[in-house]
C-alpha positions as CSV (number, residue, x, y, z in Angstrom):
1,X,-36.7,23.0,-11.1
2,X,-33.1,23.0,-11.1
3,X,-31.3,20.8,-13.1
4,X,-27.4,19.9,-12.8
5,X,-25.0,17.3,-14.0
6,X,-23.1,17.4,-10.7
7,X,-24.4,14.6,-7.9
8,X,-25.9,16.3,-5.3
9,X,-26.2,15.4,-1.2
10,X,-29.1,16.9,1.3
11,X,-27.3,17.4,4.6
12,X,-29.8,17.2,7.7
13,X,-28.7,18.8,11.2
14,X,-29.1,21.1,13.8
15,X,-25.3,21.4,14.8
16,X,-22.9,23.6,13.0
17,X,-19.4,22.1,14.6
18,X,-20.5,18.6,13.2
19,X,-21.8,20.0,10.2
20,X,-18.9,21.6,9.4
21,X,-16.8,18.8,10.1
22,X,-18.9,16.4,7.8
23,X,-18.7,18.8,4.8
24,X,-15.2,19.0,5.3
25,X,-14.5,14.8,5.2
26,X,-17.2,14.8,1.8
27,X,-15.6,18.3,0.0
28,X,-13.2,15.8,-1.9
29,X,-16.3,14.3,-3.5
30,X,-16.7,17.2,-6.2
31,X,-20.7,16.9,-5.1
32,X,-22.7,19.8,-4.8
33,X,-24.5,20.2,-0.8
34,X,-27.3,21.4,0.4
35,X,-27.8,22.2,4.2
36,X,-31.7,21.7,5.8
37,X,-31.4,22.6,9.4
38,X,-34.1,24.3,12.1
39,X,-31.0,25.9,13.6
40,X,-31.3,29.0,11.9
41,X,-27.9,30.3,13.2
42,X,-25.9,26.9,11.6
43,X,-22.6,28.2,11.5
44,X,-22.1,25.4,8.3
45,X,-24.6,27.6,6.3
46,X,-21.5,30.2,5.5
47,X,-19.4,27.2,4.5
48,X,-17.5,27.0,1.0
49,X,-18.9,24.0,0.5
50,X,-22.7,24.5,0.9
51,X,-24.4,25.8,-2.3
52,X,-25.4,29.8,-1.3
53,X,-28.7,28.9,-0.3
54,X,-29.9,28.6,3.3
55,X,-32.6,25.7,3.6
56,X,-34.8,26.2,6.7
57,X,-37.0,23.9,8.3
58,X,-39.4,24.9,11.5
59,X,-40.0,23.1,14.2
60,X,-43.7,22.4,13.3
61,X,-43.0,21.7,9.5
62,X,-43.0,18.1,8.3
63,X,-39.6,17.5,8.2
64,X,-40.4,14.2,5.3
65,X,-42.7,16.4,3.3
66,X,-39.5,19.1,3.3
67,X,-37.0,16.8,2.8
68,X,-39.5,15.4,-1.0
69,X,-40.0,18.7,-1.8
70,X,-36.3,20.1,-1.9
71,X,-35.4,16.5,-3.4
72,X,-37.4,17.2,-6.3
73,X,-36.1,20.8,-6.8
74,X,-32.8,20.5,-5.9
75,X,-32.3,16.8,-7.7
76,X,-30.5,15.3,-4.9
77,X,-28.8,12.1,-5.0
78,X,-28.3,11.4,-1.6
79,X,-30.3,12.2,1.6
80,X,-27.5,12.2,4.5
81,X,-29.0,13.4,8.4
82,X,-25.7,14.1,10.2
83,X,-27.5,14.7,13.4
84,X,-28.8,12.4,16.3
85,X,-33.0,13.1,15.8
86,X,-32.7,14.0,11.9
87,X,-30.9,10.4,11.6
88,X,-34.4,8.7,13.0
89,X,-36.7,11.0,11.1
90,X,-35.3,9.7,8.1
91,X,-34.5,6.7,9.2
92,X,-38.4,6.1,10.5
93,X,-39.6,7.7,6.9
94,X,-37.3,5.8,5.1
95,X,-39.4,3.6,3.1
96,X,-41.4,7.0,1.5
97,X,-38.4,9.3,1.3
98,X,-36.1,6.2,-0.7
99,X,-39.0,6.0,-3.3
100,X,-37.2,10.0,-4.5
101,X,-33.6,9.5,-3.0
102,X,-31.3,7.3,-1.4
103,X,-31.1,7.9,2.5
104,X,-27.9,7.0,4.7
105,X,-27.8,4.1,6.6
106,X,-29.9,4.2,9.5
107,X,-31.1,1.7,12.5
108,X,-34.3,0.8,13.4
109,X,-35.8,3.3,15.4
110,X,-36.8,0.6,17.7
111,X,-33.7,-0.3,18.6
112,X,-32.6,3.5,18.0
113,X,-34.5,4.7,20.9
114,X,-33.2,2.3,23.2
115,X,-29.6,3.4,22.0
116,X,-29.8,6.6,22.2
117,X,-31.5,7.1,25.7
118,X,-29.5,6.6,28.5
119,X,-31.4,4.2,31.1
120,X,-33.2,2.5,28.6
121,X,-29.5,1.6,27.3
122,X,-28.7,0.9,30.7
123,X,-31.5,-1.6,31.8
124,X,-30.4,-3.4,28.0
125,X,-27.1,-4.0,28.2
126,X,-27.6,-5.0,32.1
127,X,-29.9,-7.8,30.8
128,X,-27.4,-8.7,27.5
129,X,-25.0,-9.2,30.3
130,X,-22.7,-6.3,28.2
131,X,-20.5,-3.8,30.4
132,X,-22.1,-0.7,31.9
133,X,-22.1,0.8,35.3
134,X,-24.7,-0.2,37.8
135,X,-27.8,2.9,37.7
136,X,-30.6,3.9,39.2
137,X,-33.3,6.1,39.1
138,X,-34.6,7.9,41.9
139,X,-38.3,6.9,41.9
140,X,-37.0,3.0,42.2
141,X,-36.0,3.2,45.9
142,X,-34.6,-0.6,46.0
143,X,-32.5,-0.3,43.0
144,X,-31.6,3.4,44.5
145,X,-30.4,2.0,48.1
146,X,-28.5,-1.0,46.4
147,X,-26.7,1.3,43.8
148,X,-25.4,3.8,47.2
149,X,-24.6,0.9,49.0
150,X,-22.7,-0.9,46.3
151,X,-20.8,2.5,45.5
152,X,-21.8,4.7,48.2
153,X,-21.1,8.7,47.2
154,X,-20.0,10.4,45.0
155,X,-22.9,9.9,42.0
156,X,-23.4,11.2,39.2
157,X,-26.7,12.7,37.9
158,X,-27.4,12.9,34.1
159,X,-30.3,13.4,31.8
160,X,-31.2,10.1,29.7
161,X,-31.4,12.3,26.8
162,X,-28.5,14.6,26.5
163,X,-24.8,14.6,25.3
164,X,-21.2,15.9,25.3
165,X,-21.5,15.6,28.9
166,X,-23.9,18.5,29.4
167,X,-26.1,18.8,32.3
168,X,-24.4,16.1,34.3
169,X,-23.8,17.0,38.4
170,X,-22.1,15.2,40.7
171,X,-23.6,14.2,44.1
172,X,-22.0,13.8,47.5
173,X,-24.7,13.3,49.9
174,X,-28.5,11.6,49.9
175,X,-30.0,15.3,50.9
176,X,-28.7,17.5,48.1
177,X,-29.9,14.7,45.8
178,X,-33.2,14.7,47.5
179,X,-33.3,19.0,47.6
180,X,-32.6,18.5,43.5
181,X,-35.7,15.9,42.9
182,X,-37.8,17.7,45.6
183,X,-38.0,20.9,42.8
184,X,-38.5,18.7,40.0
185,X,-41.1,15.7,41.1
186,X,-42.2,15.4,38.1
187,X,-38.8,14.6,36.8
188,X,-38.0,11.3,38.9
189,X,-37.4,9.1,35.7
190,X,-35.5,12.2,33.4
191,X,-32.3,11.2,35.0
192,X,-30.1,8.3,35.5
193,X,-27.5,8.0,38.5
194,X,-24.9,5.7,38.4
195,X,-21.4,5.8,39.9
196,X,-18.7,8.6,39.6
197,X,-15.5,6.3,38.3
198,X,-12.1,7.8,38.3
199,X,-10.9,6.6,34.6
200,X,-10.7,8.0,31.5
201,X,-12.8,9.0,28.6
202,X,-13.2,6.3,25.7
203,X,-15.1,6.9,22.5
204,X,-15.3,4.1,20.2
205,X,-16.7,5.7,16.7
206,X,-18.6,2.9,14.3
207,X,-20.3,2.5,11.0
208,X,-22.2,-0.9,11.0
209,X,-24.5,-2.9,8.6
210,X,-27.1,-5.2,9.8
211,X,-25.0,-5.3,13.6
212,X,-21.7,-6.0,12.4
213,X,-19.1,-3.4,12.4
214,X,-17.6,-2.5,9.2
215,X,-14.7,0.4,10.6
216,X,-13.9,2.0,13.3
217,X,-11.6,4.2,15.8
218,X,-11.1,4.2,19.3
219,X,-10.0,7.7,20.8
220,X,-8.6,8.5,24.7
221,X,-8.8,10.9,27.1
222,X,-6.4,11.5,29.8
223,X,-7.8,10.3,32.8
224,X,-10.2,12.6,34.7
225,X,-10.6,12.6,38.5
226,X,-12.6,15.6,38.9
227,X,-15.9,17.3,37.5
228,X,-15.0,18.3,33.8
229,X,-17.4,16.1,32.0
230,X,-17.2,17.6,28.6
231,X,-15.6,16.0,25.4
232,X,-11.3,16.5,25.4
233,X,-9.0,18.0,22.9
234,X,-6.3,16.1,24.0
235,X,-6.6,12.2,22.3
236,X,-5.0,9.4,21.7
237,X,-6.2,6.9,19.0
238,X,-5.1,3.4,19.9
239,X,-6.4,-0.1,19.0
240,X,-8.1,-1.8,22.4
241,X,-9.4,-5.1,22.0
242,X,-11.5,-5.2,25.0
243,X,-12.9,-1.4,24.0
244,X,-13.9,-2.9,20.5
245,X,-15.1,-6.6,21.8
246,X,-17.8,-5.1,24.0
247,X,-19.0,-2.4,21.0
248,X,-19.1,-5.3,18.7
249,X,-21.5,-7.6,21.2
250,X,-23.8,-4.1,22.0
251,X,-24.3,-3.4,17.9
252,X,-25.2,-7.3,17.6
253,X,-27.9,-6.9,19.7
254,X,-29.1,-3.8,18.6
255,X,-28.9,-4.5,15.0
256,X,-27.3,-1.2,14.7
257,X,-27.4,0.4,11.4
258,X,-25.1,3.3,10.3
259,X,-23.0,5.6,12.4
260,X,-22.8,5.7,15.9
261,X,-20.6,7.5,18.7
262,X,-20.3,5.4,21.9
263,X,-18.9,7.3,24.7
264,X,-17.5,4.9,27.9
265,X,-15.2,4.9,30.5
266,X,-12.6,3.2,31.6
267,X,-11.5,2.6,35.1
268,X,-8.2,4.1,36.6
269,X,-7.8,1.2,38.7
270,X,-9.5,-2.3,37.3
271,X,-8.8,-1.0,33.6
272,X,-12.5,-2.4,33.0
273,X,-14.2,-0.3,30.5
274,X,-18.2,0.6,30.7
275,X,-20.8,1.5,27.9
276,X,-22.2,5.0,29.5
277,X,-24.2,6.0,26.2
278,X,-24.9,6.0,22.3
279,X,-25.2,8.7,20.4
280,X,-26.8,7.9,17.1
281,X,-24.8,10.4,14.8
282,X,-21.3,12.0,14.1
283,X,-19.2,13.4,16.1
284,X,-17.5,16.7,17.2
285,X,-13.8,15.2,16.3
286,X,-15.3,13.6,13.0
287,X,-12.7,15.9,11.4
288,X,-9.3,14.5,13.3
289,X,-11.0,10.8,13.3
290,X,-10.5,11.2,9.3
291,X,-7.1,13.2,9.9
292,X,-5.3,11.7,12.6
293,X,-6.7,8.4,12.6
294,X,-7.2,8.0,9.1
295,X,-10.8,6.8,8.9
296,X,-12.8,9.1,6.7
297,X,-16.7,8.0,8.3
298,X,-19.1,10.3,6.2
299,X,-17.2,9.7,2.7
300,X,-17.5,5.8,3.8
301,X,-20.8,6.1,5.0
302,X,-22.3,8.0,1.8
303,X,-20.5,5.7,-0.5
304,X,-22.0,2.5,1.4
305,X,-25.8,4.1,1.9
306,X,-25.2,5.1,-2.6
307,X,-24.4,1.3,-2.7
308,X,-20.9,2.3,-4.7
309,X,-17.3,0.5,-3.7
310,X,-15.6,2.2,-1.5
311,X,-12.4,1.3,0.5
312,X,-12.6,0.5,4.5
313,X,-9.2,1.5,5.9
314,X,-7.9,0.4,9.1
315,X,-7.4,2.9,11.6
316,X,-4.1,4.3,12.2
317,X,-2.7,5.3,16.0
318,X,-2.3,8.9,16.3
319,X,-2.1,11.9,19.1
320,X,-4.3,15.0,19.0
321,X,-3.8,18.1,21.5
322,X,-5.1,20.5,22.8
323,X,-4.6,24.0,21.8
324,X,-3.7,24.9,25.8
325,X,-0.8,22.3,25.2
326,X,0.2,23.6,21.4
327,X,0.8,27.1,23.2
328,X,3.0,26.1,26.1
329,X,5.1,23.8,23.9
330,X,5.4,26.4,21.6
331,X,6.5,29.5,24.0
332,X,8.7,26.4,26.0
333,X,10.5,24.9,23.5
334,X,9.2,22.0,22.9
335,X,8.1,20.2,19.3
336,X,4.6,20.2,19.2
337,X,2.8,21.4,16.3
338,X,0.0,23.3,14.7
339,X,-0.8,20.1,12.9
340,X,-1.4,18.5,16.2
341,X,-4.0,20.5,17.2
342,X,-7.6,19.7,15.8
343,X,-7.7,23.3,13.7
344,X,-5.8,23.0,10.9
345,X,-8.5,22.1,9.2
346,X,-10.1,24.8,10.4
347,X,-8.1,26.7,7.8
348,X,-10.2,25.2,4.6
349,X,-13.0,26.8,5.8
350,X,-12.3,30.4,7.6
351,X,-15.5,32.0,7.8
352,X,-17.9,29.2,8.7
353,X,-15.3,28.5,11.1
354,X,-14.6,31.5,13.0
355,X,-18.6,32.5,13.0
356,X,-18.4,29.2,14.6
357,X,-15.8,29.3,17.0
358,X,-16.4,33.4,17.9
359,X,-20.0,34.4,16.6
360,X,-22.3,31.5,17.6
């Protein structure tokens, strides 16, 4: 057994670019981390800040029984899932695992599931009355014909369990969605449709307790009118009273618990903005979120879970860019700055980054 006067925090995850973002917004701490991750090619297991040991989990292996086990060797002081399916297997295990160490604030997988799965969201907030796009799926044929006549084509297709905006196509016509669901017919209620709106990416980024929020950010994309569905470099953090009235009513009724990342859009035109999905975990700009917009969610969220004081700061407005940008103000002229970029950070941790970034 190891023994150590130094407070000690089990990080659980699969992703390395959220991992590494996490350790980076603790390192202040002076703790000592462990990572436990099935990814066996965790970019965040050559970080600085993890202790030298690798902790691997299978995919068959009790993930509770693991999680006891290195507790009592490792003397942890803190059980802290960074990642969307880790956060409910702790969260669901939570009254055996707290009996050996604390565990982060988690929601109720009941209400968890519905969160984090896209049409069950959906057919939620429809009846709560909170703002999301009108959906379908295509083994509903009514609710199918009234979503293409209310918005006619394009539509998008996405996966009710998936993220970062992979996997999502967009649809022109009734017969290449029918070709699609004619080679997967036993994949009718996998996906969600729901209209394609020309607006711009909004992610409003939460810790609540017991459904209330205690801090937040709001971040925003550029508007996109084409098919790039993946998360932006470019960001501007901004306070948006109708962005942060809506989260507040949707973590009411889901008694949320914890982090969260909820990913809308807003609408080029009406300026309305919609829920499109929870996910139950950090965040791939966790880092600049703490940076930029001065809110520093896993140090708040560890100190709340450890039940010690801790200060809730009020987010700041701030610009990010993208590297793209960075390079043509920099060979034009212009004033931008490293700094602006998300990868200065990347800096304080070299290796785990570039194995990241170049390797992985």
């Amino acid at each position: 057994m190891v023994y150590n006067s130094k407070k000690s925090i089990l990080l659980i995850g699969y992703d390395s670019n959220i991992g590494l973002g996490v350790l980076f917004c603790l390192r202040s701490l002076g703790y000592d981390f462990y990572l436990l991750s099935h990814n066996a090619r965790n970019a965040a297991r050559y970080s600085r800040f993890t202790k030298k040991s690798f902790l691997y989990h299978a995919e068959k292996d009790n993930l509770t029984e693991k999680i006891i086990a290195l507790v009592d060797r490792y003397k942890i002081d803190l059980i802290m899932p960074y990642d969307e399916l880790e956060t409910r297997e702790v969260t669901k295990n939570k009254e055996v695992l707290s009996q050996y160490a604390p565990c982060l604030l988690g929601t109720d997988p009941a209400y968890f599931d519905i969160g984090i799965h896209k049409l069950r969201l959906a057919e939620f907030l429809t009846e709560k009355g909170i703002s999301c796009p009108a959906f379908a799926t295509f083994d509903n044929k009514a609710q199918l014909e009234k979503l293409i006549e209310l918005a006619g084509f394009p539509l998008l297709l996405k996966p009710v369990r998936q993220s970062a905006g992979r996997m999502i196509q967009k649809f022109h016509d009734p017969e290449s969605l029918q070709v699609f669901f004619a080679e997967r017919p036993n994949e009718l209620r996998d996906f969600i449709l729901q209209p394609f709106i020309i607006g711009s990416d909004v992610t409003c980024n939460v810790i609540c307790r017991n459904g209330e929020i205690i801090c937040y950010t709001i971040q925003e994309s550029p508007i996109k009118t084409g098919s790039n569905f993946s998360t932006n470099d470019t960001l501007e953090y901004h306070n948006d009273e109708e962005v942060i009235g809506v989260v507040s009513s949707m973590m009411k009724e889901l008694h949320w618990n914890g982090v969260a990342c909820v990913d809308m859009r807003r609408d080029a035109q009406t300026r309305r903005v919609y829920v499109l999905e929870i996910n139950g975990r950090f965040w791939a700009s966790v880092v600049p979120s703490f940076l930029k917009a001065g809110v520093n969610f896993p140090l708040i969220l560890a100190k709340l879970s450890l039940g010690e004081q801790v200060e809730i700061p009020k987010m700041r407005s701030a610009k990010q860019v993208s590297f793209k940008e960075y390079l043509h103000s920099l060979f034009t002229g212009g004033k931008l700055r490293f700094r602006d970029t998300k990868y200065e950070s990347y800096l304080c941790d070299p290796i785990a980054r570039f194995i990241q970034v170049f390797i992985k």
